[in-house]
C-alpha positions as CSV (number, residue, x, y, z in Angstrom):
1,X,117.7,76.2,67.3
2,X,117.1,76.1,71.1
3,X,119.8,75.3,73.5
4,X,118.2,71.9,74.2
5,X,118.4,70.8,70.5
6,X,122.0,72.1,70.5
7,X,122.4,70.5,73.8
8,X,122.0,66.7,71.6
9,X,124.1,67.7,68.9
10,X,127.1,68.7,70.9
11,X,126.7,65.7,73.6
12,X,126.2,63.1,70.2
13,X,126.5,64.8,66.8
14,X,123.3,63.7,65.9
15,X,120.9,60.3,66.8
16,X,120.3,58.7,63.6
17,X,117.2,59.7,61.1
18,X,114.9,60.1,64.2
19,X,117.2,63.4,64.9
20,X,117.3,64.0,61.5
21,X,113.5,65.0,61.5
22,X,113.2,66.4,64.7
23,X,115.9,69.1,63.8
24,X,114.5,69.8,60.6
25,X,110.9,70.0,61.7
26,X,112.4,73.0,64.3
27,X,112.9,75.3,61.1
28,X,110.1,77.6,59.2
29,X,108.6,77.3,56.5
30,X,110.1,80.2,54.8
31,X,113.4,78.5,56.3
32,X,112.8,75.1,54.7
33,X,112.0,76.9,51.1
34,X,115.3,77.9,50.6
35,X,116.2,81.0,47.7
36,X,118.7,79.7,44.9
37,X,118.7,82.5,43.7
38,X,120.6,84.3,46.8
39,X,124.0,85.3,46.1
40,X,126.8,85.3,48.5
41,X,130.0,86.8,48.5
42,X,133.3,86.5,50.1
43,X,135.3,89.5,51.3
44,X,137.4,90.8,48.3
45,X,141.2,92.4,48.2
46,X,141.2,96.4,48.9
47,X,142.4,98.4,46.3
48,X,145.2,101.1,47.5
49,X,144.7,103.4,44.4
50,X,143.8,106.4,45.4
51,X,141.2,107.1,42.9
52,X,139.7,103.8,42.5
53,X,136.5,102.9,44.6
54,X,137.3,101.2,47.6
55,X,135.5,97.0,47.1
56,X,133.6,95.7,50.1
57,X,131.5,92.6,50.6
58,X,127.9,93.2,49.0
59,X,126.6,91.6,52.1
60,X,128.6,94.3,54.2
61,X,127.0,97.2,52.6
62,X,123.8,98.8,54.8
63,X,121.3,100.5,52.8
64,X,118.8,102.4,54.6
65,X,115.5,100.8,53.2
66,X,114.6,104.4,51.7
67,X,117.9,104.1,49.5
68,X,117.4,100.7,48.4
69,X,116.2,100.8,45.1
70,X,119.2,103.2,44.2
71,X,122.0,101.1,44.9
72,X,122.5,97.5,43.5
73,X,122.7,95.1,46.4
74,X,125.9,93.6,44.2
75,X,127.7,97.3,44.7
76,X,131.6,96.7,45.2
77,X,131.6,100.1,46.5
78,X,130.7,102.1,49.7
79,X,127.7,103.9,49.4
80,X,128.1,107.5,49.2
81,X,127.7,109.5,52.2
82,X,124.0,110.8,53.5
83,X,125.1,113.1,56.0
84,X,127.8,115.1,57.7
85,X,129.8,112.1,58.6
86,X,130.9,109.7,56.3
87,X,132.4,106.3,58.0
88,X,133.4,104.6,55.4
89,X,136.4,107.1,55.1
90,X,138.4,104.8,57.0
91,X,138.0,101.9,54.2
92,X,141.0,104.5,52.6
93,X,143.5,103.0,55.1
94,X,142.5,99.5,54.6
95,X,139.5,97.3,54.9
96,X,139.7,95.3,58.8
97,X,137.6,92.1,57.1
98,X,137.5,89.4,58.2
99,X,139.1,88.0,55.2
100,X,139.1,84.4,54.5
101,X,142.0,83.2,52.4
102,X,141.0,81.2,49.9
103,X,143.3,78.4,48.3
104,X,142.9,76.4,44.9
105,X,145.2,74.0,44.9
106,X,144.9,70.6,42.7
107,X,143.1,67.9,45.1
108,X,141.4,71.0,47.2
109,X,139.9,74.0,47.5
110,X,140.1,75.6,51.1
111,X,139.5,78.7,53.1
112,X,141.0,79.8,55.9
113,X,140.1,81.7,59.5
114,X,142.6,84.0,60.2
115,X,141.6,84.1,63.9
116,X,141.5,80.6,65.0
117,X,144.2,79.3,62.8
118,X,142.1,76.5,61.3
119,X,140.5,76.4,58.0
120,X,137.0,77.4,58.2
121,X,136.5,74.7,55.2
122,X,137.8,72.2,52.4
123,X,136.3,70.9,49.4
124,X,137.6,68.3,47.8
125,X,136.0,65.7,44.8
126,X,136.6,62.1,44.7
127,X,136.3,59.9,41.5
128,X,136.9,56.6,41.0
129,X,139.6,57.5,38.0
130,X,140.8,59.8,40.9
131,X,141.7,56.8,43.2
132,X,142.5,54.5,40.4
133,X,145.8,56.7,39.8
134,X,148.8,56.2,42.4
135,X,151.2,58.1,41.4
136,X,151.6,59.8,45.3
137,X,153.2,58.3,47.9
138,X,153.2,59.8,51.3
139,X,156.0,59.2,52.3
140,X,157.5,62.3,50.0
141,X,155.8,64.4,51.8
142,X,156.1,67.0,54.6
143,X,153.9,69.3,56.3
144,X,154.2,72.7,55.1
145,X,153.5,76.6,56.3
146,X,150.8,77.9,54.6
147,X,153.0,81.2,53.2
148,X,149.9,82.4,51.2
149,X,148.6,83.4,54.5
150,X,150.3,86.7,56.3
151,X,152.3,85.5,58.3
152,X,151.0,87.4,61.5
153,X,147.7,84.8,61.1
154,X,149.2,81.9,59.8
155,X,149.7,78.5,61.5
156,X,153.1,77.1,62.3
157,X,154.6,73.8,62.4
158,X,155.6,74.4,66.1
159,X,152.3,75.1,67.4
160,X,151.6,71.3,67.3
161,X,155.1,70.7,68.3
162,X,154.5,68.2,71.7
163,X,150.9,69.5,71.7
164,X,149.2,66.3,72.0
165,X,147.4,66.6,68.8
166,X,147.8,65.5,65.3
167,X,148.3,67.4,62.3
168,X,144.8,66.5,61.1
169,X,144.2,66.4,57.3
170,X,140.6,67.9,56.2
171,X,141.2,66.4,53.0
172,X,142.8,63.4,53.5
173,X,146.7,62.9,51.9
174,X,144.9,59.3,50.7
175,X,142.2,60.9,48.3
176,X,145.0,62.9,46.0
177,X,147.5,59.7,45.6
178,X,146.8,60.6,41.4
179,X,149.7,63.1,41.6
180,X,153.0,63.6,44.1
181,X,152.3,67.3,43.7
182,X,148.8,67.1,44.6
183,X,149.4,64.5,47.5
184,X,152.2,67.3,48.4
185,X,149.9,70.2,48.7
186,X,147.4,68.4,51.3
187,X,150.2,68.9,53.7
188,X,149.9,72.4,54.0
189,X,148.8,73.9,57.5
190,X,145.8,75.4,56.0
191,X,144.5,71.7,55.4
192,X,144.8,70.9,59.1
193,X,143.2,71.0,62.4
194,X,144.3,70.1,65.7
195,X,142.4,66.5,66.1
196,X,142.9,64.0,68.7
197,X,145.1,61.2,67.5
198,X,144.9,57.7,69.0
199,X,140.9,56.9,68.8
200,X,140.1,59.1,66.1
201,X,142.7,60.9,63.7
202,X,144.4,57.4,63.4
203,X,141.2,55.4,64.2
204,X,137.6,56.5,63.8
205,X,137.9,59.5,61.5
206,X,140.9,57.7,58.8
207,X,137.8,54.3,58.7
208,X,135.4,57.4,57.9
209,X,137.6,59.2,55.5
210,X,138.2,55.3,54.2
211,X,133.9,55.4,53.8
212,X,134.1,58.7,51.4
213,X,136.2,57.2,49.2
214,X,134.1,53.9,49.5
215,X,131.5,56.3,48.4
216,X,133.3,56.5,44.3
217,X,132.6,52.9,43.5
218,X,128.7,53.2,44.1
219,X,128.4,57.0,42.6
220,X,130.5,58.8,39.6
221,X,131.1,61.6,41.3
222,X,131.7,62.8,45.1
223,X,132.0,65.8,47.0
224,X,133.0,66.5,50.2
225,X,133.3,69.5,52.3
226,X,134.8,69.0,55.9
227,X,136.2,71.4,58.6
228,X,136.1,72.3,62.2
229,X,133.4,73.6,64.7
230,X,133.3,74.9,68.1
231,X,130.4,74.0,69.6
232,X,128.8,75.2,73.1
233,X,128.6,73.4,76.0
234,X,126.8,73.4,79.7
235,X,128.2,73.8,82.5
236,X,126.9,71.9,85.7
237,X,129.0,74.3,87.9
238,X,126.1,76.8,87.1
239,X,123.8,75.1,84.3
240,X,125.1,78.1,81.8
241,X,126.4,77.3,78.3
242,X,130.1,78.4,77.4
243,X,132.1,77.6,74.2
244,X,135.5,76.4,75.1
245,X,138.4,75.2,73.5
246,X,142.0,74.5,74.0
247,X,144.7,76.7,72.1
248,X,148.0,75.2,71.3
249,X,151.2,77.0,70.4
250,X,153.5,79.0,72.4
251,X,152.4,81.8,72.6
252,X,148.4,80.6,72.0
253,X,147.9,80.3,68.5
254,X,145.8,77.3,66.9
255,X,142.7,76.6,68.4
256,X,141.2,72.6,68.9
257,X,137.8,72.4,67.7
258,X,135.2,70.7,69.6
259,X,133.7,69.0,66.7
260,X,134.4,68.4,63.1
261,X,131.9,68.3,60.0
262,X,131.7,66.5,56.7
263,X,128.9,67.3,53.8
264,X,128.9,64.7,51.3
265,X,127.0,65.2,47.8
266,X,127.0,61.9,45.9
267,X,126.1,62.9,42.4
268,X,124.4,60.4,40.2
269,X,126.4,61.4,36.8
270,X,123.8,63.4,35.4
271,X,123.2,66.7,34.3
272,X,120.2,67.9,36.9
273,X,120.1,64.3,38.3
274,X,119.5,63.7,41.6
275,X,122.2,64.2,44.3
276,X,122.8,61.9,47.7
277,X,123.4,64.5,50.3
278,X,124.8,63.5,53.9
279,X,126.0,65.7,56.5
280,X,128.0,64.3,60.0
281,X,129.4,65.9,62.9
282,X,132.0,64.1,65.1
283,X,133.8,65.0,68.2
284,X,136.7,65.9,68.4
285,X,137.5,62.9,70.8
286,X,138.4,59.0,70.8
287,X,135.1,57.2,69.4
288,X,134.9,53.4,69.6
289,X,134.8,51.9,66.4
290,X,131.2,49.9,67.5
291,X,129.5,53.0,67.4
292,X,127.8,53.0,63.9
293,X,127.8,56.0,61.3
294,X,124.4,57.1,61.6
295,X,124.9,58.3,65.1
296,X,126.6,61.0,64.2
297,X,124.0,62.0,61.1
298,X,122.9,65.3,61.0
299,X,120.8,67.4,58.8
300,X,122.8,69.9,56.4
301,X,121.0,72.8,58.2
302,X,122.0,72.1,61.6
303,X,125.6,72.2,60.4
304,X,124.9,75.8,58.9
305,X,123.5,77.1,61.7
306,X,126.1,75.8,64.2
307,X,129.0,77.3,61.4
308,X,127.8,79.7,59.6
309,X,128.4,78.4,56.1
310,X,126.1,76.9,53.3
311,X,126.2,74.2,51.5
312,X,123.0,73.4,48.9
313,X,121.6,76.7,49.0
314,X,121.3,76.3,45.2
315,X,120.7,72.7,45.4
316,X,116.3,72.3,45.0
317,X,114.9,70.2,47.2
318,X,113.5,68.1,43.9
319,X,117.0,66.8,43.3
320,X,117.9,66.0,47.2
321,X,117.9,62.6,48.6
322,X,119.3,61.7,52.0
323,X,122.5,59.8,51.8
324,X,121.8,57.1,54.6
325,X,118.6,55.8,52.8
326,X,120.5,55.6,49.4
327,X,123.4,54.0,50.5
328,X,124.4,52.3,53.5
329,X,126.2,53.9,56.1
330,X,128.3,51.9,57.7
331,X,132.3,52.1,58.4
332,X,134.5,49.0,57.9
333,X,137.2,49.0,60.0
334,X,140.8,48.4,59.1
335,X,144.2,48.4,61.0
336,X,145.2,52.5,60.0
337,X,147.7,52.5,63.4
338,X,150.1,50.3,62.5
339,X,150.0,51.8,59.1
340,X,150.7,55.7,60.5
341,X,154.0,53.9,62.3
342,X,155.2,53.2,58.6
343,X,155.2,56.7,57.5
344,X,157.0,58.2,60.5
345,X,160.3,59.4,60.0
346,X,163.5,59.5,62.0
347,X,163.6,62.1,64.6
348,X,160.3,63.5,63.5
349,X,158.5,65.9,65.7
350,X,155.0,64.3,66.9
351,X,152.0,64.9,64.6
């Protein structure tokens, strides 16, 4: 992707289908054919036994190409040592990661980034049984510490404390209202982002979360995957490109993304049927509510390549269809400020 092209996604989050095209027509062929039948893995727990192999990521094991075909690329072990020096001694004393922690709860599924203090991403499904139920009300609930996460690397409630930011749900409290406890458990810190509140969190984002769940009553099932980015930007001072981003907390300890992603697969019901996908990327910043959905379409693939993740890798291309020409994409907008005022509680610290 060149730094132009990345220059119109950071500046807009995408024009419409026109950008659509032009972004996927940058990519190979080989690129565009993409393997289902890769296999990726997340960094495992190191075992401390002493006599037990030590696990690392398969994708963090280097073979030399001669040694290949006697190792298994799926190994959970380090390879042995070739020579007089053998480096993966030091995996005895723990493996330095990066380690994503990875959360099942009820309404979500989300992993974490250690380094930035955001989560890296959040799955979530949506059903129209699933908003049928209302069992939650949000008012029983309170943001929580993330204590699954060490708490050197985890995110604290006072790092937003008069930051200027909201507590910014990736999976919205709205789309787990079947269950208290699952309502509850959206609350954690490791569901949240630093977002700008008045002209997005409250106002553009909540109409587009408001869309998603829109999405159930046309399609039986939908998924959605959402989280942060941090996305490069030029600077005229001396026409270079820098990634920069505030970090709140005293000391520095959440980062504010530039940007924030969704990836939406709207599944038709049926087993191998055909799956609506559409990806959007949003700044992090007030958006009036006349600017239409579409602007901020992107394809799936420029999302991966700006974050590093993948989303349909296993999806063939036989069974995609793009979102915005199944469906229409369009927000309708509803009142969602005077509606946060409701919720607040006495002598609560800002979002």
């Amino acid at each position: 992707m060149s730094k132009t092209t990345l220059a119109i996604i950071a500046a807009s989050a995408g024009a419409g289908a026109a950008i659509t095209a032009t972004m996927y027509s940058l990519r190979s062929p080989s690129e565009r054919n993409l393997d289902t039948k890769t296999i990726s893995t997340s960094t495992t727990t190191v075992s401390t036994g002493a006599s037990a192999p030590i696990p690392i990521p398969a994708k963090q094991i280097f073979t030399p190409p001669n040694q290949q075909s006697a190792q298994s690329v799926f190994s959970t072990s380090a390879p042995a040592a070739l020579g007089p020096v053998d480096p993966s001694g030091l995996f005895e004393y723990g493996f330095p990661g990066p380690v994503a922690d990875v959360a099942t709860r009820q309404a979500l599924i989300s992993s974490f980034d250690r380094r930035l203090r955001n989560p890296h991403w959040v799955a979530e499904h949506i059903t129209a049984a699933s908003l049928a139920q209302r069992d939650g009300d949000r008012k029983h609930s309170v943001f929580l510490e993330d204590e699954q996460v060490p708490e050197k690397f985890r995110a604290r409630l006072k790092d937003y404390f008069r930051s200027g930011y909201d507590r910014g749900h990736q999976v919205p409290a709205a789309d787990a209202r079947w269950s208290q406890g699952a309502m509850d458990e959206t609350f954690f810190l490791t569901n949240m982002c630093p977002q700008v509140g008045e002209g997005f969190n409250r106002d553009y984002w909540a109409h587009f979360e408001d869309f998603c769940r829109g999405l159930a009553s046309r399609y039986p099932s939908v998924r959605v995957v959402t989280g942060p980015l941090y996305l490069p930007k030029r600077d005229p001072a001396d026409n270079k490109w820098y990634v920069r981003y505030e970090v709140i907390g005293s000391p520095p300890n959440v980062a504010v993304p530039t940007h924030f992603f969704k990836v939406i697969f709207a599944e038709d019901g049926v087993v191998g049927g055909s799956v609506a996908i559409g990806a959007f990327m949003l700044p992090n910043a007030p958006i009036s509510n006349e600017r239409p959905l579409t602007d901020f379409e992107v394809p799936v693939e420029a999302i991966e390549r700006v974050s590093g993740l993948e989303f349909a890798s296993k999806l063939p291309a036989q069974r995609r269809r793009r979102l915005c020409s199944d469906t229409t994409c369009a927000l309708v907008i509803k009142d969602y400020a005077n509606r946060q005022k409701a919720f607040a509680k006495p002598n609560a610290a800002k979002r």
